[in-house]
C-alpha positions in Angstrom: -13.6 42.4 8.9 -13.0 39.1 8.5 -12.6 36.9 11.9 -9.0 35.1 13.4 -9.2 31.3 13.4 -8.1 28.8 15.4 -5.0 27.2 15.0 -7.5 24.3 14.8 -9.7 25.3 11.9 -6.1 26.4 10.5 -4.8 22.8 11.1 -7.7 21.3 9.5 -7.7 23.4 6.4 -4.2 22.6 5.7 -4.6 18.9 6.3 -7.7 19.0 3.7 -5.4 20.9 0.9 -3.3 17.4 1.2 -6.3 15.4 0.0 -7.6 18.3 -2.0 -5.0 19.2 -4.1 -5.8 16.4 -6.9 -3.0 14.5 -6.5 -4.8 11.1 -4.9 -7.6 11.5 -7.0 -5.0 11.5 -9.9 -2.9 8.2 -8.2 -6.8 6.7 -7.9 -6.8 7.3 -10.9 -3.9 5.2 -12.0 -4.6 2.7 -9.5 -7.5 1.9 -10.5 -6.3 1.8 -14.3 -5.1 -1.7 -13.4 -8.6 -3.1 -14.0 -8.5 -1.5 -17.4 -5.4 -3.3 -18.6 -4.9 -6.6 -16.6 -7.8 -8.4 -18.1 -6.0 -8.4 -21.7 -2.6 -9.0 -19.8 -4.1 -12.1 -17.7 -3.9 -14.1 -20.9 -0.5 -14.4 -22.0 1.0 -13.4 -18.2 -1.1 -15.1 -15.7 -3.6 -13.3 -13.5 -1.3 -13.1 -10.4 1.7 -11.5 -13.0 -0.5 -9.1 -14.9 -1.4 -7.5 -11.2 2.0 -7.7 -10.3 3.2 -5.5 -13.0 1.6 -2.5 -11.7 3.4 -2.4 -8.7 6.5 -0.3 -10.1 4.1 2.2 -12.3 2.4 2.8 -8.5 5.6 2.8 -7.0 6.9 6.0 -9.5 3.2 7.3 -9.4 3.3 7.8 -5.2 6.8 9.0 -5.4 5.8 11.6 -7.8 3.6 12.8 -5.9 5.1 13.2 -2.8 7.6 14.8 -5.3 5.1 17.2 -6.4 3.5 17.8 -3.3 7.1 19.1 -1.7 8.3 20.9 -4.5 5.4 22.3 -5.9 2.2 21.9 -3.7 3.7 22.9 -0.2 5.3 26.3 -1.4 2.1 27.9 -2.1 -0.6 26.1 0.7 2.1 25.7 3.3 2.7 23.1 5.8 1.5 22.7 9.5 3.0 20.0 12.2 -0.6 17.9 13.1 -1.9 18.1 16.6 -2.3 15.0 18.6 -5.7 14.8 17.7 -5.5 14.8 14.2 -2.8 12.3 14.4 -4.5 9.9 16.4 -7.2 9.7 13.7 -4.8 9.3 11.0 -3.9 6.4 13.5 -7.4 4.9 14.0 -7.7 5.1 10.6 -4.7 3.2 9.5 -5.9 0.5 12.2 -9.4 0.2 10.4 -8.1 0.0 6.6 -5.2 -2.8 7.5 -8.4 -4.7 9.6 -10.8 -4.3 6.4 -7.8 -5.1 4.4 -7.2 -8.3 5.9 -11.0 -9.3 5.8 -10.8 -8.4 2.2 -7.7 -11.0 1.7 -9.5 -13.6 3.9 -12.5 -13.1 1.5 -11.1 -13.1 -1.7 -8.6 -16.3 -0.6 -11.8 -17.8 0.3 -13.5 -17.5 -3.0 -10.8 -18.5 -5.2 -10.2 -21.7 -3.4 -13.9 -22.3 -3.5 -15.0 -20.8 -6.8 -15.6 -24.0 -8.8 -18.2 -24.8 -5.8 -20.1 -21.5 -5.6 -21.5 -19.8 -8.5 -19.6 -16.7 -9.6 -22.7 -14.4 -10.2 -21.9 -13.3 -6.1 -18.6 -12.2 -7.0 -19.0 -9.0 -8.5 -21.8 -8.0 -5.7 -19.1 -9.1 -3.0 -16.1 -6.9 -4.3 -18.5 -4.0 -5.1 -19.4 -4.0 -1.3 -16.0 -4.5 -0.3 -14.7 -1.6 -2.4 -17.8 0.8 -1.5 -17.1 0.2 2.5 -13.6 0.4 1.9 -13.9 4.2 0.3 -16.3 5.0 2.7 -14.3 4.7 5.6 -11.2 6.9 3.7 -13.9 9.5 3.3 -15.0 9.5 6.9 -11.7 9.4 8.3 -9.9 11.6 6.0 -12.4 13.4 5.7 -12.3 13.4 1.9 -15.9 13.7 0.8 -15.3 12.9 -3.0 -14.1 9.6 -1.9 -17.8 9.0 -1.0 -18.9 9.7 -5.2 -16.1 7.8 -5.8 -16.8 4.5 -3.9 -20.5 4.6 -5.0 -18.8 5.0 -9.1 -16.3 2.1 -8.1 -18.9 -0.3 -6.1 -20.8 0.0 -9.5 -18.3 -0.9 -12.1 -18.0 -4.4 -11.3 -22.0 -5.2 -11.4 -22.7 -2.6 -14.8 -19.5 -4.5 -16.2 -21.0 -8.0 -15.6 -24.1 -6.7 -16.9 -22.3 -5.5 -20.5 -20.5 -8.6 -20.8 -23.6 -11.3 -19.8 -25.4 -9.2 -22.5 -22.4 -9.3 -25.4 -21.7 -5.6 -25.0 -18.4 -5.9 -23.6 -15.5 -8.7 -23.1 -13.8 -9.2 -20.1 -16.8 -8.7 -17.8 -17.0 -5.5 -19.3 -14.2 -4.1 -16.3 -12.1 -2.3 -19.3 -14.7 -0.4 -20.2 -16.3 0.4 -16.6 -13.3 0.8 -14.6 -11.4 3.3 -18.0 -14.6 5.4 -17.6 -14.2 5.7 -13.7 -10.7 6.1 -14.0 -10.6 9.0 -16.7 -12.7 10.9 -14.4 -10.7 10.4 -11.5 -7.6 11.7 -13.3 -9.5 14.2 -15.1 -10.9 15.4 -11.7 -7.7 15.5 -10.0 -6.0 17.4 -13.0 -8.4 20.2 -12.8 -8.4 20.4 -9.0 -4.7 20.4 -9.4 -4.5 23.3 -11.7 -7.0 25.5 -10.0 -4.8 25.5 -7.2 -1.6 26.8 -8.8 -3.5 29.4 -10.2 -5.1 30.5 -7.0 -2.1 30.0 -4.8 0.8 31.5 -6.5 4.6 31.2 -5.0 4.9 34.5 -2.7 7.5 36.7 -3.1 9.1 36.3 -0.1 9.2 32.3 -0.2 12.5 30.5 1.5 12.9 27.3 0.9 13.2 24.9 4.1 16.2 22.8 2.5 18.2 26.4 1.9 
């Protein structure tokens, strides 16, 4: 006879089927297809405009997915109103990514005004222990353990990249190669995830809609 749970332990399960329902690892995914593509774009648009462009594919990509997640996602896993708890972690957390964000700006303002001083072989080291901490903590806090595989994949891009392009295996610091490889599993991942769940949680019967 299987035992009652909390409304607790039914909070946190729900909460988890948002981060575990593939659809971030699938926006990762795209996100982090940027690296794939701006390093060919960077050379007729300009490094700042060839990151730039991305910002309406993201745009539709999030929207989609909280599009998704409403219409299709919700239906079968349900949705729960978050205890105080759980909110005020969601709150810590935002606190803690927009504090390592801004170190992260500081940092990477600081080495492009003094990259023609300071040799660039740091640079790739630097971002792939910015990027590592900065998954980490999403994983702790969300508690989103695949973010943890993830940031250890993404933290390693940048250095096996430089080492394919110092060695003539690659061009462009070998980040299209790297980051496509990282990425396609990502959205590969997320896919899969994605479609095991709609085959394991089918619409029941008696489903109302909340906007009828």
């Amino acid at each position: 006879m299987s035992q009652p749970i909390s409304l607790k332990e039914a909070e946190r399960k729900v909460f988890h089927s948002t981060v575990n329902d593939g659809l971030w690892d699938i926006f990762l995914g795209i996100f982090f297809l940027e690296f794939v593509i701006a390093p060919y774009l960077s050379e007729s648009m300009g490094d700042f405009w060839s990151v730039a462009v991305f910002l309406p594919v993201w745009a539709v990509a999030y929207l989609a997915i909280r599009v998704i997640r409403k219409k299709v996602v919700e239906p079968r896993i349900g949705m729960v109103k978050f205890g105080p708890a759980r909110i005020s972690k969601i709150k810590r957390f935002s606190y803690v990514m927009l504090a390592f964000n801004c170190i992260a700006l500081i940092l990477g303002i600081w080495v492009a005004l003094s990259f023609n001083r300071t040799s660039g072989e740091a640079i790739p080291y630097v971002f792939s222990i910015l990027l590592l901490a900065g998954f980490s903590m999403a994983a702790f806090f969300l508690e989103f353990n695949r973010l943890y595989v993830y940031g250890l994949l993404i933290a390693l891009a940048p250095v096996v990249g430089e080492w394919l392009w110092k060695n003539g295996y690659a061009a462009h610091h070998g980040w299209p190669i790297t980051f496509g490889v990282i990425s396609g599993i990502m959205i590969l991942v997320g896919l899969l995830i994605f479609i095991r769940l709609m085959r394991n949680n089918p619409i029941p019967d008696n489903f109302v809609s909340a906007e009828s």
